[in-house]
N, CA, C and O atoms as a DFTB+ gen file, in Angstrom:
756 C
 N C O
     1  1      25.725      68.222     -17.988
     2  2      26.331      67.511     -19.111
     3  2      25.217      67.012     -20.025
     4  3      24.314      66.268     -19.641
     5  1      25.410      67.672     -21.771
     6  2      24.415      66.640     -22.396
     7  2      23.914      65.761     -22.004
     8  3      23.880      65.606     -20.783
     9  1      23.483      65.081     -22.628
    10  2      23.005      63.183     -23.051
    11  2      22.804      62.809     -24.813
    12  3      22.034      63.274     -25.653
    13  1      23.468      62.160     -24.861
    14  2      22.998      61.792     -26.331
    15  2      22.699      60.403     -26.322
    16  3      23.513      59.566     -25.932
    17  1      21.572      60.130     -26.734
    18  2      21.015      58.714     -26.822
    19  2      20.941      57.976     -28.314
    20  3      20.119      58.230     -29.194
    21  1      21.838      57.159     -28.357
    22  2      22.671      57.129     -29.773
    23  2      22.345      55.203     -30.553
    24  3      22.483      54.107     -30.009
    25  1      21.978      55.505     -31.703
    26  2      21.678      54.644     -32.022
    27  2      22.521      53.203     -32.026
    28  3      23.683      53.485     -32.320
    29  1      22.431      52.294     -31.890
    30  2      22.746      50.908     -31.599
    31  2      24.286      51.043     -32.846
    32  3      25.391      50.811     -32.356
    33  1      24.247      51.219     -33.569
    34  2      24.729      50.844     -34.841
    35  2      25.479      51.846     -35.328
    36  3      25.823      51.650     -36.493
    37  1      26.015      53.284     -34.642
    38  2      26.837      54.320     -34.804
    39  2      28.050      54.003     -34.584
    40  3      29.088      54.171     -35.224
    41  1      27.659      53.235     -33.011
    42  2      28.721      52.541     -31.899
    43  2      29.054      51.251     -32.345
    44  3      30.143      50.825     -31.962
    45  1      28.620      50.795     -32.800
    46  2      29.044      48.868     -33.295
    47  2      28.186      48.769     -34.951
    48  3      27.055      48.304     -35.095
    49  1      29.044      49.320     -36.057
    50  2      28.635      48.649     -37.141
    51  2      28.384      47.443     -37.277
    52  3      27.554      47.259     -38.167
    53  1      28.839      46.261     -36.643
    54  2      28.872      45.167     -37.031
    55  2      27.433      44.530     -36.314
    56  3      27.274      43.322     -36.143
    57  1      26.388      45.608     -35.918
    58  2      24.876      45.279     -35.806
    59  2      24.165      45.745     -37.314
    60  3      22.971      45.640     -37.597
    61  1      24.953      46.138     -37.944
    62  2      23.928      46.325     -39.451
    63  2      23.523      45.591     -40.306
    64  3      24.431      44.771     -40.448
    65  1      22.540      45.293     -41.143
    66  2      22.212      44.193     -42.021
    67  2      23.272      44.243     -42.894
    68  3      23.999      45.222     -43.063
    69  1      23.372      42.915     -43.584
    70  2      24.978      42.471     -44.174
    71  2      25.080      43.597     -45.165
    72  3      24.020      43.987     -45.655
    73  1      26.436      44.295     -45.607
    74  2      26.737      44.837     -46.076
    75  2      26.026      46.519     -46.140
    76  3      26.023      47.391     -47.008
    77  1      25.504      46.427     -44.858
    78  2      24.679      47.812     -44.762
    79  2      26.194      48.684     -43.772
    80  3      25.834      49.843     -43.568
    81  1      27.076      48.540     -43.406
    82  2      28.320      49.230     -42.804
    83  2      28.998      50.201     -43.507
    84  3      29.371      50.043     -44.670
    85  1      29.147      51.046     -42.954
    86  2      30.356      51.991     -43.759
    87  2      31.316      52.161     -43.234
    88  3      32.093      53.029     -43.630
    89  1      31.501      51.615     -42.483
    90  2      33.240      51.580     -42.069
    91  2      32.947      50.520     -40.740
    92  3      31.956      50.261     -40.057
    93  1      34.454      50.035     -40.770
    94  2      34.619      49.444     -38.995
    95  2      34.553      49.670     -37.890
    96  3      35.359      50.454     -37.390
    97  1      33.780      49.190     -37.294
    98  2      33.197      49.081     -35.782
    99  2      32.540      50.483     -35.376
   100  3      31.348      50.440     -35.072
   101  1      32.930      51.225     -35.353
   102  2      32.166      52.687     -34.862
   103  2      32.576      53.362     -36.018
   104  3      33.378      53.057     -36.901
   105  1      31.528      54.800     -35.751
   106  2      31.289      55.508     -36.660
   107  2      32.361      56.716     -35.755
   108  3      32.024      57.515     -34.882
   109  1      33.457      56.515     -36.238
   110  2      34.086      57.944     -35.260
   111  2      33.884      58.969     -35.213
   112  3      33.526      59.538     -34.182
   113  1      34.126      59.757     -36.794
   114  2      33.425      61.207     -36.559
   115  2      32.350      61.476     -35.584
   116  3      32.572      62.041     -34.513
   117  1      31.127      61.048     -35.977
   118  2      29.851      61.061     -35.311
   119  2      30.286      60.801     -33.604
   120  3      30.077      61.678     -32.766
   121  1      30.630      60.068     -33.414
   122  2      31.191      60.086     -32.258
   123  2      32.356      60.975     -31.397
   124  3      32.337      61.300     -30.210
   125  1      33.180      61.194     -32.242
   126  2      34.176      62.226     -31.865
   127  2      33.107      63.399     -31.675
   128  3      32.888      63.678     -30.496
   129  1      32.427      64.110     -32.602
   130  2      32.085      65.512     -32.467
   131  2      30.566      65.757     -30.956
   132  3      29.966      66.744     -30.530
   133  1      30.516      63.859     -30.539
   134  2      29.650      64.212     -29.670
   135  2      30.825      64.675     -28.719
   136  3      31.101      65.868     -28.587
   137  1      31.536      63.611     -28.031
   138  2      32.799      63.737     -27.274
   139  2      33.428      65.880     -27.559
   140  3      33.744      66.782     -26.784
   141  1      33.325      65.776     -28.794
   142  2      34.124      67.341     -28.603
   143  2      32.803      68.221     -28.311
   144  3      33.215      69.306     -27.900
   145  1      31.451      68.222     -28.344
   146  2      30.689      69.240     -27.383
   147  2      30.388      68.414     -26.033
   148  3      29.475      68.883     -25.354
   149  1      31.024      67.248     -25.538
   150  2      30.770      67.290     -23.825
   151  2      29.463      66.675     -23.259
   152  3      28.792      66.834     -22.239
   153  1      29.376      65.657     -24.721
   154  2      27.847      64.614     -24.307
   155  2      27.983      63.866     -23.582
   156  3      29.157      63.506     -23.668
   157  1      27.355      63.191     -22.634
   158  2      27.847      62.010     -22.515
   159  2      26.526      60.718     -23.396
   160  3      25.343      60.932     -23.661
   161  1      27.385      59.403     -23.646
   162  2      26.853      58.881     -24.989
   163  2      26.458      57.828     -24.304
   164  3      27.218      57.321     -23.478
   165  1      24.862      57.194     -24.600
   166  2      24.661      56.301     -24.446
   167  2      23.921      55.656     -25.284
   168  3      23.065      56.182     -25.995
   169  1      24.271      54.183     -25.248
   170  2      24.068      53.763     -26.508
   171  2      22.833      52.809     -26.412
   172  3      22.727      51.953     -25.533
   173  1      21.880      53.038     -27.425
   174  2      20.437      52.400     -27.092
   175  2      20.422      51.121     -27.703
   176  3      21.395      51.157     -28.456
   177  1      19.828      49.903     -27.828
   178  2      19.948      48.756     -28.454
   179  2      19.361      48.810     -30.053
   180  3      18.575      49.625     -30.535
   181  1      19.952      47.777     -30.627
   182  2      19.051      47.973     -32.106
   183  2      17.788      47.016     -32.104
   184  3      17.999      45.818     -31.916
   185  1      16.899      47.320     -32.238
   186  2      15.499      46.661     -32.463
   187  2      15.777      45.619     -33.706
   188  3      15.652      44.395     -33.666
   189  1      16.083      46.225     -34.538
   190  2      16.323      45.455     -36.024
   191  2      16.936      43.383     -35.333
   192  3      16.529      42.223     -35.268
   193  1      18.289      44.400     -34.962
   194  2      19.476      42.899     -34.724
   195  2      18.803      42.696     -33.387
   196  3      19.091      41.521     -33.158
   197  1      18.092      43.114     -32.377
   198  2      17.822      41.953     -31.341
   199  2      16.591      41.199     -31.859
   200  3      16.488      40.095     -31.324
   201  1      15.269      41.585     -33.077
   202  2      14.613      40.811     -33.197
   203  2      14.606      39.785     -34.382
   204  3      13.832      38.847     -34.574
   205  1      15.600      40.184     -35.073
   206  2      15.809      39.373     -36.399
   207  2      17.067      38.591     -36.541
   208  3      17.126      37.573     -37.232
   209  1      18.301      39.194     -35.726
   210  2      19.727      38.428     -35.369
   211  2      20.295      39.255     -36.630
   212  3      19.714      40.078     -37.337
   213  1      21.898      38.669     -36.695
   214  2      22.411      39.294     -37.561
   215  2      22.439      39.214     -39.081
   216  3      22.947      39.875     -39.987
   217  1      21.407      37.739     -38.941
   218  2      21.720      37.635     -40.849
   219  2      20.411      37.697     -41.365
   220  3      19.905      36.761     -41.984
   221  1      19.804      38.839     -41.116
   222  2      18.341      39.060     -41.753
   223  2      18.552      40.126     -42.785
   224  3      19.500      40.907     -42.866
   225  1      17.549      40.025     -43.526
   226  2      17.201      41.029     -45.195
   227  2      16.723      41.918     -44.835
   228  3      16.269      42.056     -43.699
   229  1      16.703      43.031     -46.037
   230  2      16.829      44.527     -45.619
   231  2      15.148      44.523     -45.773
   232  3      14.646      43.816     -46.646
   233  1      14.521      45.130     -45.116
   234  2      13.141      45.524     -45.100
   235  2      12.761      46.628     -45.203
   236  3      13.540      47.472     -44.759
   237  1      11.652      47.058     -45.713
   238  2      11.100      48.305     -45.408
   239  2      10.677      48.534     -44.490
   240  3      10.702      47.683     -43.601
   241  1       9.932      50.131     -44.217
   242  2       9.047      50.750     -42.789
   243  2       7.827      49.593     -42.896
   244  3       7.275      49.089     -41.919
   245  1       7.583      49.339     -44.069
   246  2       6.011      48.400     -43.949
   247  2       5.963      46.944     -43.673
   248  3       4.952      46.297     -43.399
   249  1       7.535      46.380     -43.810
   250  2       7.636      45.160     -43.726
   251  2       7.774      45.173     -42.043
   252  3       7.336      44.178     -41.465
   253  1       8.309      46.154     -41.308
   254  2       8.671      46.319     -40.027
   255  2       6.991      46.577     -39.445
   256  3       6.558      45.722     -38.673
   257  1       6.164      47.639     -39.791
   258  2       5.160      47.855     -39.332
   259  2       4.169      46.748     -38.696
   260  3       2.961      46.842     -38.913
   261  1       4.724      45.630     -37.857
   262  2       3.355      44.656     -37.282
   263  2       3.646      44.723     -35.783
   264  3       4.664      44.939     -35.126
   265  1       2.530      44.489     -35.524
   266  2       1.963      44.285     -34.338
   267  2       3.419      43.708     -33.652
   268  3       3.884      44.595     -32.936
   269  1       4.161      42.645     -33.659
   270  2       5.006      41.691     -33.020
   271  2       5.887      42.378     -33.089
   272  3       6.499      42.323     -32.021
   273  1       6.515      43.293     -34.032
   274  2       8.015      44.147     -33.777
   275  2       7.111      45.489     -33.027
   276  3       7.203      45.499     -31.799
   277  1       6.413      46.403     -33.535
   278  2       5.979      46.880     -32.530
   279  2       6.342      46.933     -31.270
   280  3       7.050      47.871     -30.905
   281  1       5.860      45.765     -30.199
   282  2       5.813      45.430     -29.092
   283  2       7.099      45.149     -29.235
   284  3       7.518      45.752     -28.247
   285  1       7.773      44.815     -29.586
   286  2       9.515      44.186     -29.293
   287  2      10.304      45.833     -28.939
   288  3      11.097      46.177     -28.063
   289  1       9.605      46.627     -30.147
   290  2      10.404      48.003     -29.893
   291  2       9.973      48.927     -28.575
   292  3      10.599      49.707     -27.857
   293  1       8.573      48.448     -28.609
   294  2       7.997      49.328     -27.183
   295  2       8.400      48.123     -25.831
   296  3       7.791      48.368     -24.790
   297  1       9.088      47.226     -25.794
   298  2       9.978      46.439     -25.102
   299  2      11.014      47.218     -24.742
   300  3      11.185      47.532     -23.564
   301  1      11.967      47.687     -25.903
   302  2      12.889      48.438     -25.377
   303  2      12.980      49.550     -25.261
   304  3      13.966      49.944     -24.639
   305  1      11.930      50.657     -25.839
   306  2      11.546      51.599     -25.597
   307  2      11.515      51.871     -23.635
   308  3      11.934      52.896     -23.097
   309  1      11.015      50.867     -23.014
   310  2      10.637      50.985     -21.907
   311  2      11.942      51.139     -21.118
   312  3      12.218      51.976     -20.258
   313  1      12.832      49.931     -21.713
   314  2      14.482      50.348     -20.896
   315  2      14.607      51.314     -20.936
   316  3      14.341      52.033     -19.972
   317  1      15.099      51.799     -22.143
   318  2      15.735      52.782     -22.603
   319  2      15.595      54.155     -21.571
   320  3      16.542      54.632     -20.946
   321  1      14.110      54.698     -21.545
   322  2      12.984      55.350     -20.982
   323  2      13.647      55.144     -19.457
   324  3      14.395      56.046     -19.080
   325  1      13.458      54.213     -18.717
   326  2      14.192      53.371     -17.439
   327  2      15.435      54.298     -17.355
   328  3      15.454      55.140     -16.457
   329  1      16.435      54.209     -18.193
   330  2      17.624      54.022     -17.928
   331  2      17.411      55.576     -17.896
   332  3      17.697      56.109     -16.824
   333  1      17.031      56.250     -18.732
   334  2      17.276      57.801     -18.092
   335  2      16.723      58.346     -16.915
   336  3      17.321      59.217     -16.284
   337  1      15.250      57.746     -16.454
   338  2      14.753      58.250     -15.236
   339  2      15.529      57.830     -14.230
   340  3      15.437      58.503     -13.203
   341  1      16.620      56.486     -14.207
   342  2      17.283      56.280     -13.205
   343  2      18.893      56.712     -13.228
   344  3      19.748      56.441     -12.385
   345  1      19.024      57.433     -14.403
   346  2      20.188      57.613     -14.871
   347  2      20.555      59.219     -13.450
   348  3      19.853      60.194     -13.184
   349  1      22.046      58.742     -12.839
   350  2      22.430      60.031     -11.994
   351  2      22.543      61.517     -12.395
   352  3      22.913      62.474     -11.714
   353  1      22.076      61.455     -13.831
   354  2      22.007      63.135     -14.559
   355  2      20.446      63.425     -14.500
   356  3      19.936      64.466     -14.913
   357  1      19.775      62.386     -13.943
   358  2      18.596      62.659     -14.012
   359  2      17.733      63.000     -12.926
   360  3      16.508      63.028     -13.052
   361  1      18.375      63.277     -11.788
   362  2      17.835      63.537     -10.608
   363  2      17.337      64.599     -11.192
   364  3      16.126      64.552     -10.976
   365  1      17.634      65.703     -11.924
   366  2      17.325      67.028     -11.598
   367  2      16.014      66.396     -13.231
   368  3      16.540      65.793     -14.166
   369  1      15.116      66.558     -13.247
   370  2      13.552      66.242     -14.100
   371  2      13.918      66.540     -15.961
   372  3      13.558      65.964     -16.988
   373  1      14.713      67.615     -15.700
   374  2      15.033      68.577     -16.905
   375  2      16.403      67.176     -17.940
   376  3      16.799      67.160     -19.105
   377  1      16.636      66.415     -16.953
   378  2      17.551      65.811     -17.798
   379  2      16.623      64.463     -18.786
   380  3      17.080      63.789     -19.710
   381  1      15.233      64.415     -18.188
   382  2      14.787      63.615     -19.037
   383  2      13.624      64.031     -19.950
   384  3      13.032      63.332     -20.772
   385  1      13.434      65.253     -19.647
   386  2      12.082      66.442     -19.972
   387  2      12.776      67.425     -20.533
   388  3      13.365      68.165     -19.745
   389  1      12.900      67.695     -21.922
   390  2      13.756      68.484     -22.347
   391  2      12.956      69.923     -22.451
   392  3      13.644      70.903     -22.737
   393  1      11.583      70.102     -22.240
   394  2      11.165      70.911     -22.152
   395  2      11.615      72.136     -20.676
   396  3      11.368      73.340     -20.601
   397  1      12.237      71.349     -19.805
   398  2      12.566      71.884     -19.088
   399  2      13.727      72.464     -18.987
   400  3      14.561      72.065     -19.800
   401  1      14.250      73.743     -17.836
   402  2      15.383      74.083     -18.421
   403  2      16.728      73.364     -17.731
   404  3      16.488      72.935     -16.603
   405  1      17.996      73.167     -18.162
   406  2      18.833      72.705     -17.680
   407  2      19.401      71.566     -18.738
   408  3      19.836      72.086     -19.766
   409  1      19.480      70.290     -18.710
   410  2      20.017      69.319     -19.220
   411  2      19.386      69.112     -20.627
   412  3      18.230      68.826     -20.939
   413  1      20.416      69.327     -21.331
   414  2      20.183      68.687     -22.718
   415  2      19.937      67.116     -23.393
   416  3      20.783      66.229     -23.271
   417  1      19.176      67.006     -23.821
   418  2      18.862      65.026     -24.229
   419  2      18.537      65.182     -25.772
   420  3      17.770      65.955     -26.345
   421  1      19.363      64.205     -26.244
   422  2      19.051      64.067     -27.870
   423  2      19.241      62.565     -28.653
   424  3      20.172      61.766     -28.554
   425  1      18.302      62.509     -29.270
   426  2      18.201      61.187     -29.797
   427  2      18.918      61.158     -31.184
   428  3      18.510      61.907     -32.072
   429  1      20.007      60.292     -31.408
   430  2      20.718      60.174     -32.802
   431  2      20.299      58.967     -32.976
   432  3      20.432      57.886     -32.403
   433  1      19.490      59.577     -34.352
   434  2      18.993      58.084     -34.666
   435  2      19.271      58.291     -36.706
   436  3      19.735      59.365     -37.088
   437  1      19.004      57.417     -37.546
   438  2      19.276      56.889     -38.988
   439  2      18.630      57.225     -39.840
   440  3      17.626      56.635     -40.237
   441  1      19.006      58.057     -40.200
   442  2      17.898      58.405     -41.521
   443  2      17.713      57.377     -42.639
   444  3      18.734      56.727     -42.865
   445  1      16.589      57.062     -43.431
   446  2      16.656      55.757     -43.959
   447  2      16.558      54.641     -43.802
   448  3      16.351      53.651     -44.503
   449  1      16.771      54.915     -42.532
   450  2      16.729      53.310     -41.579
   451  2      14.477      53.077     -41.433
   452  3      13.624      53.870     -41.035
   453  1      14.379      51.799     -41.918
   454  2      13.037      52.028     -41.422
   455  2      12.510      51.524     -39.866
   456  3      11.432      51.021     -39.550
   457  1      13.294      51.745     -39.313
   458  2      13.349      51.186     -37.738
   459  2      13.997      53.111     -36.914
   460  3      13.289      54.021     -36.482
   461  1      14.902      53.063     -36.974
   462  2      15.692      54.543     -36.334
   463  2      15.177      55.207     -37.410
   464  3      14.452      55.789     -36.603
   465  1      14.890      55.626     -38.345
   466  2      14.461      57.236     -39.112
   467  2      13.855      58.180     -38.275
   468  3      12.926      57.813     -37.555
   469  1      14.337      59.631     -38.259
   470  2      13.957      60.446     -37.586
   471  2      13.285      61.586     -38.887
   472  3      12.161      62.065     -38.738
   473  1      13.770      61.770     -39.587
   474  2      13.114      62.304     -40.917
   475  2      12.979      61.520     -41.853
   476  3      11.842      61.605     -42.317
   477  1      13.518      60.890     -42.287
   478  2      13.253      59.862     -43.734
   479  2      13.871      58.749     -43.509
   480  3      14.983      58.583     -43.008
   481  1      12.671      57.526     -44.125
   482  2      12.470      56.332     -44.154
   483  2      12.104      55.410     -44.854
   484  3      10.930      55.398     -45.224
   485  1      12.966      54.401     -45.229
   486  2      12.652      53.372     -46.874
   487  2      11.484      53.180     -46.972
   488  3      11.101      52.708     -45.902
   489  1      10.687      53.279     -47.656
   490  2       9.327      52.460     -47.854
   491  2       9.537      51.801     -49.384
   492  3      10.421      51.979     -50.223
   493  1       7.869      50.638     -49.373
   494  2       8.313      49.681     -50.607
   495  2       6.809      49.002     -50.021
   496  3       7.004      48.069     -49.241
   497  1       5.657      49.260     -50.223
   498  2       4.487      48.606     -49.591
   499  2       4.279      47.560     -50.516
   500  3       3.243      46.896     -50.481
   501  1       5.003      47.397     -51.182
   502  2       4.966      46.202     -52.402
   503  2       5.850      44.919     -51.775
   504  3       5.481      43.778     -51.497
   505  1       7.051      45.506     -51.672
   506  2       8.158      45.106     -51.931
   507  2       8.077      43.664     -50.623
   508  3       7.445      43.672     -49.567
   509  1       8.846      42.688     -51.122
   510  2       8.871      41.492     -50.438
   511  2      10.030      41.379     -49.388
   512  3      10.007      40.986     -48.222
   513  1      11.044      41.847     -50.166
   514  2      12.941      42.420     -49.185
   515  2      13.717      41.094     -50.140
   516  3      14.477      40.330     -49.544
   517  1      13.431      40.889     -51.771
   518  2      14.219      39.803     -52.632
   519  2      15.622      40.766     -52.456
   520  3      15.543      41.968     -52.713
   521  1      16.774      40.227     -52.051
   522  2      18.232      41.204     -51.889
   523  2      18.296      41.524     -53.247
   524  3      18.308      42.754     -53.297
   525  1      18.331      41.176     -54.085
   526  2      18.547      41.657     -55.970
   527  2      17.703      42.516     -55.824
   528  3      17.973      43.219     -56.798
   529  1      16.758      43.066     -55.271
   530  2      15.903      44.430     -55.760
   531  2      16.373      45.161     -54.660
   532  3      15.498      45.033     -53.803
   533  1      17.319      45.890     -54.196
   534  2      17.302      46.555     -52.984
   535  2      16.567      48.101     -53.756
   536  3      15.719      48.711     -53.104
   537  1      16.900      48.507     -54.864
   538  2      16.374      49.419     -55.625
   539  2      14.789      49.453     -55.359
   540  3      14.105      50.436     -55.642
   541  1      14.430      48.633     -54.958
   542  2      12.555      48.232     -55.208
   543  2      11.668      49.194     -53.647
   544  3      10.737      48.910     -52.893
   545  1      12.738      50.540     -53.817
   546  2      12.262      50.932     -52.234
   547  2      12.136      52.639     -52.629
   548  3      12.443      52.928     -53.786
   549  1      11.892      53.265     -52.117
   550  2      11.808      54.454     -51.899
   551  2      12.639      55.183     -50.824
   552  3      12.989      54.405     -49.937
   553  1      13.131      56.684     -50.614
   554  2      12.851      57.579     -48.988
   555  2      12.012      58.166     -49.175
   556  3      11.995      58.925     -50.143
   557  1      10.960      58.055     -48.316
   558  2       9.996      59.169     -47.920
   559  2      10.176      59.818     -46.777
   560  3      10.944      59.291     -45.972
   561  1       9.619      60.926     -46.463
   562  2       9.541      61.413     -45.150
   563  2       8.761      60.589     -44.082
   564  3       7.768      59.883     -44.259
   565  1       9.337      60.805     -43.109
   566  2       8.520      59.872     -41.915
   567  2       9.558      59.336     -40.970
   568  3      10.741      59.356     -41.311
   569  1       9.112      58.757     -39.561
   570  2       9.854      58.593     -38.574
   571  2       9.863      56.948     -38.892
   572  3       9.041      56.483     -39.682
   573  1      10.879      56.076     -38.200
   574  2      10.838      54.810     -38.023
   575  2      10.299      54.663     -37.331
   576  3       9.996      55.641     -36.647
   577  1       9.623      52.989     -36.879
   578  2       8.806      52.099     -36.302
   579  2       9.417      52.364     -34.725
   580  3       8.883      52.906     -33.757
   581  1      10.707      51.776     -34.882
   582  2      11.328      52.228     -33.341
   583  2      11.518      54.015     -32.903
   584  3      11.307      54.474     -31.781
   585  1      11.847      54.595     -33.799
   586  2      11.441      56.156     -33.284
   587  2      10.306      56.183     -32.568
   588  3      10.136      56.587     -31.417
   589  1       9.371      55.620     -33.503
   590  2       7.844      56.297     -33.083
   591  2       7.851      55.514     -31.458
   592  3       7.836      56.087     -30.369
   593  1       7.868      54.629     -31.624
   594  2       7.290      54.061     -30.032
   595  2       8.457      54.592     -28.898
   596  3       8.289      54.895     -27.717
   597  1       9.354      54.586     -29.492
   598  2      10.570      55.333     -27.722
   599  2       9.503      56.912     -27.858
   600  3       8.811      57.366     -26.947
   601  1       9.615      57.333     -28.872
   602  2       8.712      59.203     -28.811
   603  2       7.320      58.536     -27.416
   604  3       7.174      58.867     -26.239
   605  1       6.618      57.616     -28.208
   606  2       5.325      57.841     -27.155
   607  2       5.343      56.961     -26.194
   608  3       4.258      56.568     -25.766
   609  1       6.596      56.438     -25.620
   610  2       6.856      55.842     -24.280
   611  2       7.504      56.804     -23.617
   612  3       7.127      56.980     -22.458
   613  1       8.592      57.650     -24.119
   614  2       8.652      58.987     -23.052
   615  2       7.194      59.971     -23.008
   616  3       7.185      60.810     -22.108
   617  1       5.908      59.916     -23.967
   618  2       4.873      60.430     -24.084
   619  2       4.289      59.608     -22.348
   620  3       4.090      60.068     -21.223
   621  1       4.198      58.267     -22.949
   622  2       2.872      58.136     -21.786
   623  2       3.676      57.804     -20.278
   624  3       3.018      57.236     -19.406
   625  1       5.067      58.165     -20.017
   626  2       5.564      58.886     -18.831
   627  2       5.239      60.447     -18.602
   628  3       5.535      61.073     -17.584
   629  1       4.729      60.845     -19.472
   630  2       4.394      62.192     -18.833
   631  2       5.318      63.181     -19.410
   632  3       5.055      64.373     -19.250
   633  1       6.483      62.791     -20.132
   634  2       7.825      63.626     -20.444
   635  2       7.354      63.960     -22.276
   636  3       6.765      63.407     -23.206
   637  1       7.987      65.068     -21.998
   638  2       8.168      65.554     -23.651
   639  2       9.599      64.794     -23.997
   640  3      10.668      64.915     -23.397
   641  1       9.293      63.980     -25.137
   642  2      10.236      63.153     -26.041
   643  2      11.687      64.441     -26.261
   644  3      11.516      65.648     -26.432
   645  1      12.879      63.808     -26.197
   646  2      13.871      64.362     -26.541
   647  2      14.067      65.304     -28.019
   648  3      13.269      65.228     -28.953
   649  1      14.979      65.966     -28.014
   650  2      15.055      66.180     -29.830
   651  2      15.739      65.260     -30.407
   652  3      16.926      65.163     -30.095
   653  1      15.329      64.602     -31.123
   654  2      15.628      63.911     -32.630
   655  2      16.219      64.524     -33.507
   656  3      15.863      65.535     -34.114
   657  1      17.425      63.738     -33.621
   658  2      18.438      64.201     -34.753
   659  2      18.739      63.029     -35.724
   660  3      19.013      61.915     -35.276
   661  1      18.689      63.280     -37.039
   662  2      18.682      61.729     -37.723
   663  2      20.178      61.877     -38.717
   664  3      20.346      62.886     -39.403
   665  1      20.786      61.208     -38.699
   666  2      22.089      61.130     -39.315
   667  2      21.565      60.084     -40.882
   668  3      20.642      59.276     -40.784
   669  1      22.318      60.293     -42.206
   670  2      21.991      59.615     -43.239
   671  2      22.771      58.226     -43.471
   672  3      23.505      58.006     -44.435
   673  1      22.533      57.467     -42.590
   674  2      23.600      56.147     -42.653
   675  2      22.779      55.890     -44.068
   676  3      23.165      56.032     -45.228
   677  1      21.398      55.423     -43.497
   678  2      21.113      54.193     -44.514
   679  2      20.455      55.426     -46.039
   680  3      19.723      55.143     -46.987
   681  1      20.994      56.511     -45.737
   682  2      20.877      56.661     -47.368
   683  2      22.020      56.604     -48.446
   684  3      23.190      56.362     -48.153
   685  1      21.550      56.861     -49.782
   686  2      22.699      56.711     -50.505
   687  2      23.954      57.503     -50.833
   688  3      23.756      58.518     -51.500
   689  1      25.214      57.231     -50.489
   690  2      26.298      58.047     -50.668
   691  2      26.873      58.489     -49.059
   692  3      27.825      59.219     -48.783
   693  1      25.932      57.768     -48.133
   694  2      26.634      58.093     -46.963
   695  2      28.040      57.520     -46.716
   696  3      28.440      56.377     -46.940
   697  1      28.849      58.821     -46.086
   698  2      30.538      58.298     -45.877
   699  2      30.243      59.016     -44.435
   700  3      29.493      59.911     -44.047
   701  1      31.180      58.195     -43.870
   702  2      31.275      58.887     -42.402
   703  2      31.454      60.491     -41.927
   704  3      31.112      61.031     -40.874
   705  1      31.989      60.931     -42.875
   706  2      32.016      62.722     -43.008
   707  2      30.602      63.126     -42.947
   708  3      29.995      63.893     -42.199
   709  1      30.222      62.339     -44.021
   710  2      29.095      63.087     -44.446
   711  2      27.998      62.647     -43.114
   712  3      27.018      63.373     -42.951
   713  1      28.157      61.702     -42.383
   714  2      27.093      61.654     -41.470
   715  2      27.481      62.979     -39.793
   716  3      26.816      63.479     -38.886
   717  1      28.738      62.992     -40.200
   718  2      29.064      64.018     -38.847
   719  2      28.686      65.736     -39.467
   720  3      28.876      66.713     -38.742
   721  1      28.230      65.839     -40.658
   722  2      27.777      67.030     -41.327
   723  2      26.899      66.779     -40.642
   724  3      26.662      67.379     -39.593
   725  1      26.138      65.696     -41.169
   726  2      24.253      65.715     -41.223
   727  2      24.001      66.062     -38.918
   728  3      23.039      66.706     -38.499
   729  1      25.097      65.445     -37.945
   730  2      24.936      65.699     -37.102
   731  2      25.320      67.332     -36.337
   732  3      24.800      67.879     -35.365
   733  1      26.245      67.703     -37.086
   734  2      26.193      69.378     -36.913
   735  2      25.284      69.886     -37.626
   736  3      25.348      71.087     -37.364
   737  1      24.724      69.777     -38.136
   738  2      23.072      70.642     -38.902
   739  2      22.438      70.237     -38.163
   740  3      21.704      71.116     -37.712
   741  1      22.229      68.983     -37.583
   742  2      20.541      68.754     -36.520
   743  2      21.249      68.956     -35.476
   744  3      20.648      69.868     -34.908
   745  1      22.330      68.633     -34.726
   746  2      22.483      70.042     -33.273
   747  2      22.653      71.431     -33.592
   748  3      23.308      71.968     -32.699
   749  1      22.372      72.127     -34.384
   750  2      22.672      73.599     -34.788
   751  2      21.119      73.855     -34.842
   752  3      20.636      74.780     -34.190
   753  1      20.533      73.235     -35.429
   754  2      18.935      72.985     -35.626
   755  2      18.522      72.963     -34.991
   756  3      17.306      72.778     -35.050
């Protein structure tokens, strides 16, 4: 059986920075089309809402980039990491080593998001996070702060990091359709 290791905030909108939601409570599509190929879903914590709570301002990758969230994300990086080596699909090595053959593992994580981005991520190396400028940001290419450290905590276990699939929540014009597109192109991919 798959694994899909699914971002905090697919499963419970109501972890997103205020008015960052596109619909109520879960993201169904995205969820339905894991359910219709036979994943099973588990859902990873959000770095963002456990270190800032729920009523914090939207930041960039650079406002996120310090030392102190860092370590908060390679905090849960380490569960996370945990929970599959002890996870019962994981007896057999291949369910947490995707290089190996047998069990499939995939990370759904946010495009845009500068924490989950798996391809593109807000930047603003200027920018302070004043809510009247949310415009005052960019997407560039690049992984989030929390991507990067779960990638090199399954690294310094010895395991090749899962595939990364990034869905476009936090870009502009995302509707829930459009994020269960963006997840049939990166599992087809």
């Amino acid at each position: 059986m798959p694994i899909a290791l699914v971002s905090h905030c697919l499963l419970n909108q109501n972890a997103k920075v205020s008015d960052g939601a596109i619909c109520p409570g879960i993201v169904s599509p995205v969820i339905d089309l894991l359910r219709e190929r036979g994943f099973r879903i588990l859902q990873m914590p959000c770095p963002e809402f456990t270190f800032a709570g729920p009523d914090r301002w939207w930041q960039s990758k650079e406002q996120y980039d310090t030392p102190t969230y860092r370590e908060h994300c390679r905090e849960l990086a380490r569960a996370v990491v945990d929970e599959m080596v002890v996870n019962p699909l994981a007896v057999d090595p291949s369910a947490v080593d995707p290089s190996a053959p047998g069990t499939e593992v995939v990370v759904i994580g946010i495009d845009g998001s500068p924490s989950s981005g798996v391809d593109l991520v807000t930047s603003a190396p200027g920018w302070r996070g004043e809510p009247g400028r949310a415009d005052a940001w960019t997407v560039v290419p690049g992984r989030g702060v929390w991507i990067e450290e779960l990638e090199a905590e399954f690294r310094s276990r010895g395991l090749r990091p899962p595939r990364m699939v990034g869905v476009g929540m936090d870009l502009p014009g995302a509707t829930p359709d459009s994020l269960r597109l963006d997840l049939e192109s990166g599992l087809a991919g």
